[in-house]
LUMFIDO-487654 format. One record per atom (N, C-alpha, C): residue number from 1; atom name; x negated, y negated, z negated. Coordinates in pm, 1 decimal, padded with zeros to 6 digits. Layout:
<markols>
NUM / CA / X / Y / Z
...
</markols>
This chain:
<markols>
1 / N / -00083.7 / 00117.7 / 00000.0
1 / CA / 00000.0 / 00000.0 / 00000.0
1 / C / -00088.1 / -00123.9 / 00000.0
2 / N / -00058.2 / -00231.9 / 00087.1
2 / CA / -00137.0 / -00331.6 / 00087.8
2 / C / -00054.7 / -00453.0 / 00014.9
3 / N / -00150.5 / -00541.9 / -00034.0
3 / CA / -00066.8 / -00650.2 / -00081.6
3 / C / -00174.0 / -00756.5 / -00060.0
4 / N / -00115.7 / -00883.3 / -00056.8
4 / CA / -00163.4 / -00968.7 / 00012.1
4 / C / -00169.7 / -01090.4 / -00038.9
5 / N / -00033.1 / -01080.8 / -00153.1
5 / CA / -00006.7 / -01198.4 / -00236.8
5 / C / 00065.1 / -01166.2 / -00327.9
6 / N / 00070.9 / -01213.2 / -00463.8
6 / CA / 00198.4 / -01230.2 / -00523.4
6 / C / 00296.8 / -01328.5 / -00532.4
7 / N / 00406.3 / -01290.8 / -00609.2
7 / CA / 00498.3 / -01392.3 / -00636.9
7 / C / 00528.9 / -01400.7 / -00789.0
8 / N / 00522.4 / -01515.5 / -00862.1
8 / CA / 00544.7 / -01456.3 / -00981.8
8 / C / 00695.3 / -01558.9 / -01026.0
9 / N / 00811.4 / -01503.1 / -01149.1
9 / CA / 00884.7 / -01588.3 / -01167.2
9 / C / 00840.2 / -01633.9 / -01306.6
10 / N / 00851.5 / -01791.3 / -01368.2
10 / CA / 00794.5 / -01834.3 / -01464.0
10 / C / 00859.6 / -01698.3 / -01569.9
11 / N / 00967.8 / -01740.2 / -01611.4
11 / CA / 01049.7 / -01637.7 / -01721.9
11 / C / 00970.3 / -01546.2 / -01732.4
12 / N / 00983.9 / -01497.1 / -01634.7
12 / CA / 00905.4 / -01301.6 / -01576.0
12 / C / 00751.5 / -01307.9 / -01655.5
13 / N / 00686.5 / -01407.7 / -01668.2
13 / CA / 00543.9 / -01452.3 / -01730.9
13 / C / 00529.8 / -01458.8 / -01833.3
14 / N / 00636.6 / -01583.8 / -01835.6
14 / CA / 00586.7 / -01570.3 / -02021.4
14 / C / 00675.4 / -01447.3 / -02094.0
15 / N / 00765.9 / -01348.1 / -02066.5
15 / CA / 00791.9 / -01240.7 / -02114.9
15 / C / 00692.1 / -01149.5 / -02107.2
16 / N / 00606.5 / -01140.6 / -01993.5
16 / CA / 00504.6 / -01045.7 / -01986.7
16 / C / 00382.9 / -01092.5 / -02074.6
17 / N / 00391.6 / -01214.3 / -02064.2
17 / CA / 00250.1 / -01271.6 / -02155.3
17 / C / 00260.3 / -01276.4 / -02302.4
18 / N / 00438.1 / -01302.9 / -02363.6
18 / CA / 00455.7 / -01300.6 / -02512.9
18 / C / 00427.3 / -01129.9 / -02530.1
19 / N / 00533.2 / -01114.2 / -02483.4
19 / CA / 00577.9 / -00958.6 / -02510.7
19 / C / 00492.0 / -00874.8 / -02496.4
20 / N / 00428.1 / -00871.3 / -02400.5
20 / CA / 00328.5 / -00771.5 / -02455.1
20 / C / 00190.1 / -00793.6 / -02379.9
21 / N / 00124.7 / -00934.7 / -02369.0
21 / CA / 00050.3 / -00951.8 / -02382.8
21 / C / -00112.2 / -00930.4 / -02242.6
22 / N / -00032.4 / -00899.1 / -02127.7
22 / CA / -00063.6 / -00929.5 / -02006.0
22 / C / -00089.6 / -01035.6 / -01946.1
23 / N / -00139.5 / -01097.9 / -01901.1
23 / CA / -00193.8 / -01173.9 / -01794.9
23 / C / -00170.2 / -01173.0 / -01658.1
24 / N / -00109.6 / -01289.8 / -01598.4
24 / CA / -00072.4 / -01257.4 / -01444.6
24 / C / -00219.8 / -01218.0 / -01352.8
25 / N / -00328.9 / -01271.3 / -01404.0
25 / CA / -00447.1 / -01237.8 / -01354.4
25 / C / -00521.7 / -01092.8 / -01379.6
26 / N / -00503.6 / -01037.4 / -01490.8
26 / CA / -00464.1 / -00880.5 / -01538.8
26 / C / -00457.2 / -00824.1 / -01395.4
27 / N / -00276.6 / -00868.5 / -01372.4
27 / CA / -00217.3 / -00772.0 / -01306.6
27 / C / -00267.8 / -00802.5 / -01143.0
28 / N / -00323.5 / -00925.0 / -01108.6
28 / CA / -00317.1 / -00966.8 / -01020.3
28 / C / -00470.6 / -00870.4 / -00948.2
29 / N / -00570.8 / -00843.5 / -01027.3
29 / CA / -00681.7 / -00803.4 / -01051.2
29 / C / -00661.0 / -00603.0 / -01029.5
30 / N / -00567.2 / -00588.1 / -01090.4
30 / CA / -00554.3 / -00451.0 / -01141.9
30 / C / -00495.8 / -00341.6 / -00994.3
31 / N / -00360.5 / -00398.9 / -00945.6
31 / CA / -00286.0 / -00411.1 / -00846.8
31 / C / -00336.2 / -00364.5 / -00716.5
32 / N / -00415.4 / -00425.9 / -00648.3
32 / CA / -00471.1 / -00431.1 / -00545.4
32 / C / -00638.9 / -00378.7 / -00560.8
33 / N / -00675.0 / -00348.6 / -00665.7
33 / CA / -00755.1 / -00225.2 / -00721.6
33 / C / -00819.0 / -00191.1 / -00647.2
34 / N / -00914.5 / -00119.6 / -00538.3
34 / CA / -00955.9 / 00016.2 / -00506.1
34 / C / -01028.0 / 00084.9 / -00555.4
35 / N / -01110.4 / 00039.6 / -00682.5
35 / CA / -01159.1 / 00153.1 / -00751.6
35 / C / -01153.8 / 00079.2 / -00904.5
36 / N / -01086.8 / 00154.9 / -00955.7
36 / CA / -01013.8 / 00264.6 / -00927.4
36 / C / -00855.8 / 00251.3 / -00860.5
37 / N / -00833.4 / 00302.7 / -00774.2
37 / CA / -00758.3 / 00287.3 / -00728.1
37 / C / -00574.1 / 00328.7 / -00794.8
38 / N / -00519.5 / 00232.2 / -00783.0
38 / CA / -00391.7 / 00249.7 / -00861.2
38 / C / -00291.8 / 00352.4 / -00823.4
39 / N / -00212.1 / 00458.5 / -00928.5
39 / CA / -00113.5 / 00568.0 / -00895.0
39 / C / -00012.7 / 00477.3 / -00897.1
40 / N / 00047.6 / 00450.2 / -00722.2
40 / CA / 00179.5 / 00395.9 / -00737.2
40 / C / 00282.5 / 00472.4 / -00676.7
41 / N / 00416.6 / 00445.6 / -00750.6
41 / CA / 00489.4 / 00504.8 / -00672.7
41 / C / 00684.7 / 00457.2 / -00643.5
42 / N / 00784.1 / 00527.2 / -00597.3
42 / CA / 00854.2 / 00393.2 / -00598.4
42 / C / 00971.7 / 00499.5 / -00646.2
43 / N / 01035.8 / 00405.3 / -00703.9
43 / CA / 01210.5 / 00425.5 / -00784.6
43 / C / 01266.3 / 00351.4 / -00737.8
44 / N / 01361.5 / 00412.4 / -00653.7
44 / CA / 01513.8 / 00316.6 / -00584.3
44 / C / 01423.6 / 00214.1 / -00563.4
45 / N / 01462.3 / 00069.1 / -00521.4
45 / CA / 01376.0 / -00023.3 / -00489.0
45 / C / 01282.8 / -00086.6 / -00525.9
46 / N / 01239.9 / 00004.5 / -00656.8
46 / CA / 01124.2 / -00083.1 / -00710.7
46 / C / 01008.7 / 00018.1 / -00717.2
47 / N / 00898.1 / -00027.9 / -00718.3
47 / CA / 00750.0 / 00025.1 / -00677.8
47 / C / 00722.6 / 00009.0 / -00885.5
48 / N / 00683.3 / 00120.2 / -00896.4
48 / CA / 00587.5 / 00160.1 / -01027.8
48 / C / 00433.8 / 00192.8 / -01017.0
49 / N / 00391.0 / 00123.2 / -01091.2
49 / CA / 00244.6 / 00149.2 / -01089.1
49 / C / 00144.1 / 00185.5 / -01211.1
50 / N / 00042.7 / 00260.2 / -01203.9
50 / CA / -00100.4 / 00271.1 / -01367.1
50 / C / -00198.1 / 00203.3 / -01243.8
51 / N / -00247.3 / 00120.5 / -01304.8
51 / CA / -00354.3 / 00090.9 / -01253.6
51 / C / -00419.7 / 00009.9 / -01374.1
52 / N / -00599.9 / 00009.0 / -01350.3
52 / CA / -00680.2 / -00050.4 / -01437.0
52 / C / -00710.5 / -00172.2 / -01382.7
53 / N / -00767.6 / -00264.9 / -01456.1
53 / CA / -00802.2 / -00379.1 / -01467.7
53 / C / -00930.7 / -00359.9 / -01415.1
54 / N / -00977.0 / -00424.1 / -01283.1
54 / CA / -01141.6 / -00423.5 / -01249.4
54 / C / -01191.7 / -00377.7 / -01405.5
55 / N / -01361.4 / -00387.5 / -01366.1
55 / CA / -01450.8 / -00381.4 / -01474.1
55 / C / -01388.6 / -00276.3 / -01565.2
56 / N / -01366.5 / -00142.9 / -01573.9
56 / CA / -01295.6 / -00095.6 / -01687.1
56 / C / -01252.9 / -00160.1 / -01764.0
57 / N / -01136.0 / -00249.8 / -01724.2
57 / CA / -01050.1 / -00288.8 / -01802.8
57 / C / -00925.1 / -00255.4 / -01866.2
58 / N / -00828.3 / -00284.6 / -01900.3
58 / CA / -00771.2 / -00273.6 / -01979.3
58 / C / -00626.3 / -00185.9 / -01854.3
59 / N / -00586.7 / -00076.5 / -01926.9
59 / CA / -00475.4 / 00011.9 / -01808.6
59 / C / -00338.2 / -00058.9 / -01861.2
60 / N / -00301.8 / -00089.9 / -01754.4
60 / CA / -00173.7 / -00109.8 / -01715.5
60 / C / -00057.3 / -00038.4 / -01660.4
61 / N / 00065.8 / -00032.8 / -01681.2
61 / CA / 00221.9 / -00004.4 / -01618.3
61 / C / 00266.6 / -00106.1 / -01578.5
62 / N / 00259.9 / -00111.6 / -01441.2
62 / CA / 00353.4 / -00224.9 / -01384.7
62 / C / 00502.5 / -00203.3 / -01288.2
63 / N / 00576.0 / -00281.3 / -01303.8
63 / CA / 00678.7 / -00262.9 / -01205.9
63 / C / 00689.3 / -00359.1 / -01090.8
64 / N / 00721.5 / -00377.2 / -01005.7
64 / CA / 00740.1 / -00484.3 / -00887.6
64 / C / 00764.0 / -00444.8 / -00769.8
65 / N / 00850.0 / -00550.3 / -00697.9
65 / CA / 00963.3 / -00494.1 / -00571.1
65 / C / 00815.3 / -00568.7 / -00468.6
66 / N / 00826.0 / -00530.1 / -00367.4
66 / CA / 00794.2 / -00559.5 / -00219.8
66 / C / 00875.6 / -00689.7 / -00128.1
67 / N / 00782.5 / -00794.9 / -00112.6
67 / CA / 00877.1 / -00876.6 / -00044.7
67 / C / 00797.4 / -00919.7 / 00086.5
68 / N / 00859.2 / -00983.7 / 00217.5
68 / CA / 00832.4 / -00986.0 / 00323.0
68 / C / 00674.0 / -01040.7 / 00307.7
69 / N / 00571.6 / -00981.6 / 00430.7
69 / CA / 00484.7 / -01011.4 / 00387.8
69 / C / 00344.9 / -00956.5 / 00350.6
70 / N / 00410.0 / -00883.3 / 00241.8
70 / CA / 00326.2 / -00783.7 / 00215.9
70 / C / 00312.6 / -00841.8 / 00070.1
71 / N / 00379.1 / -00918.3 / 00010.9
71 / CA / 00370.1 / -01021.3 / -00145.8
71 / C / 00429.0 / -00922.5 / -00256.4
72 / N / 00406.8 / -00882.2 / -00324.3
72 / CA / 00421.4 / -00863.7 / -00472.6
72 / C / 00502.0 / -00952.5 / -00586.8
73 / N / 00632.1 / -00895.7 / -00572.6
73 / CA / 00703.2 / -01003.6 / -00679.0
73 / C / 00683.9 / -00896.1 / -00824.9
74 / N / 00593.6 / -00928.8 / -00896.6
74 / CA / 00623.9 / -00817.3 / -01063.1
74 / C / 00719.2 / -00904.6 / -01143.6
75 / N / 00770.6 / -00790.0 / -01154.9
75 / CA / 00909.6 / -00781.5 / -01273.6
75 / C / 00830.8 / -00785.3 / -01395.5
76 / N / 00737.6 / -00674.7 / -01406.7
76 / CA / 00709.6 / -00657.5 / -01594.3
76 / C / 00527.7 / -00581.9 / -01600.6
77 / N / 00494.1 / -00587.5 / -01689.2
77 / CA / 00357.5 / -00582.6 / -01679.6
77 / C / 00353.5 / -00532.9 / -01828.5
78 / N / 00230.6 / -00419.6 / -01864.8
78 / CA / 00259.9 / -00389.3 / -02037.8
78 / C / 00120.1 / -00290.5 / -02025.9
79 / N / 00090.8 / -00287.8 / -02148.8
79 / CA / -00027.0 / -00169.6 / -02152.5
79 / C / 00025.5 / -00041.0 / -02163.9
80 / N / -00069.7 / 00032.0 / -02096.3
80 / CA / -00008.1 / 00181.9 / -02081.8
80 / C / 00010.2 / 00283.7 / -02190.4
81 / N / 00100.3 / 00335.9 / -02180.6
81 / CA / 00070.9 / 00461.9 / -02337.9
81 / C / 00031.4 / 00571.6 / -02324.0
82 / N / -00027.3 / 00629.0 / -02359.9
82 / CA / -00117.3 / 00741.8 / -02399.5
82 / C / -00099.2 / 00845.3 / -02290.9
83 / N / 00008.5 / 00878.8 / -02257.0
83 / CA / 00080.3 / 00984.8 / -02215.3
83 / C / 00096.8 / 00924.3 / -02051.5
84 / N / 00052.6 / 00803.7 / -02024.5
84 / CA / 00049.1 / 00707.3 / -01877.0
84 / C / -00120.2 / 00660.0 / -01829.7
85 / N / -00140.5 / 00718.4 / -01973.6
85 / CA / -00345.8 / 00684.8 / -01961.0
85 / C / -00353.5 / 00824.0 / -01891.2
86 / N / -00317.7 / 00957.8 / -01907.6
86 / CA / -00348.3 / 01084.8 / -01900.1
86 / C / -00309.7 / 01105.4 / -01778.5
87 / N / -00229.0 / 01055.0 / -01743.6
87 / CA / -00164.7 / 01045.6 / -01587.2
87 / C / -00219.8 / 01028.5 / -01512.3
88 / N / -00251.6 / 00898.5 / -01550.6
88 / CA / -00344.8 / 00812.0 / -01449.1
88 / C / -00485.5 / 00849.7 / -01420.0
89 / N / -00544.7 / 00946.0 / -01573.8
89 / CA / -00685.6 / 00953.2 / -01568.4
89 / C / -00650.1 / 01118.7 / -01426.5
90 / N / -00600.6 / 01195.4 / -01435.1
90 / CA / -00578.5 / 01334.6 / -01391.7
90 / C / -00551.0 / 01277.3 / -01223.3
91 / N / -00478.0 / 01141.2 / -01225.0
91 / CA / -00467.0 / 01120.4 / -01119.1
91 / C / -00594.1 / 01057.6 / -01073.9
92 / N / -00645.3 / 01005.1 / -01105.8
92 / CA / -00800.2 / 01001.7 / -01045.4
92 / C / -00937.6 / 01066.3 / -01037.6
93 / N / -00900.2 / 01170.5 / -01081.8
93 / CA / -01025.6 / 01309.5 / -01100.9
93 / C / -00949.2 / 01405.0 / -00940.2
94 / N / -00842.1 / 01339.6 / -00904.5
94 / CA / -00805.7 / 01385.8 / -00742.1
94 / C / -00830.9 / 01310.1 / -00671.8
95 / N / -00883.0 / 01197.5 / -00678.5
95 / CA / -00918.9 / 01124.4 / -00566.9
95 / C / -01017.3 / 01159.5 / -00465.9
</markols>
């Protein structure tokens, strides 16, 4: 999946930034990834993702729809849990 840009909505930010403490630059960084490269995948119209933060950074769960373009609108952004780290790690020992 390529992405090219995002879109972000203010609300959508500072919920991701109070709540649990993400960064649009986090995600912006993490997303478009290739190494390690992010397990994404999609539910009804929305795209789910684990992906890490360059630099072994910090793993992420993200959600976000696809808009013309090739742009990235994220809905929600959160650190991953344990059981989404294991996922993600198994999914990259197949790469």
């Amino acid at each position: 999946m390529r992405i090219d840009d995002f879109h972000w909505i203010d609300k959508l930010v500072d919920k991701i930034v109070g709540k649990h403490g993400v960064d649009p630059e986090e995600v912006e960084s993490a997303l478009p990834n290739v190494d390690p490269l992010p397990y994404v995948w999609r539910k009804g119209d929305r795209y789910l993702a684990l992906a890490q933060v360059e630099d072994d950074g910090e793993y992420l769960f993200i959600v976000f729809d696809m808009e013309t373009g090739n742009v990235a609108r994220v809905i929600t952004a959160r650190p991953m849990k344990s059981d989404e780290k294991s996922k993600f790690r198994r999914f990259r020992k197949l790469e």
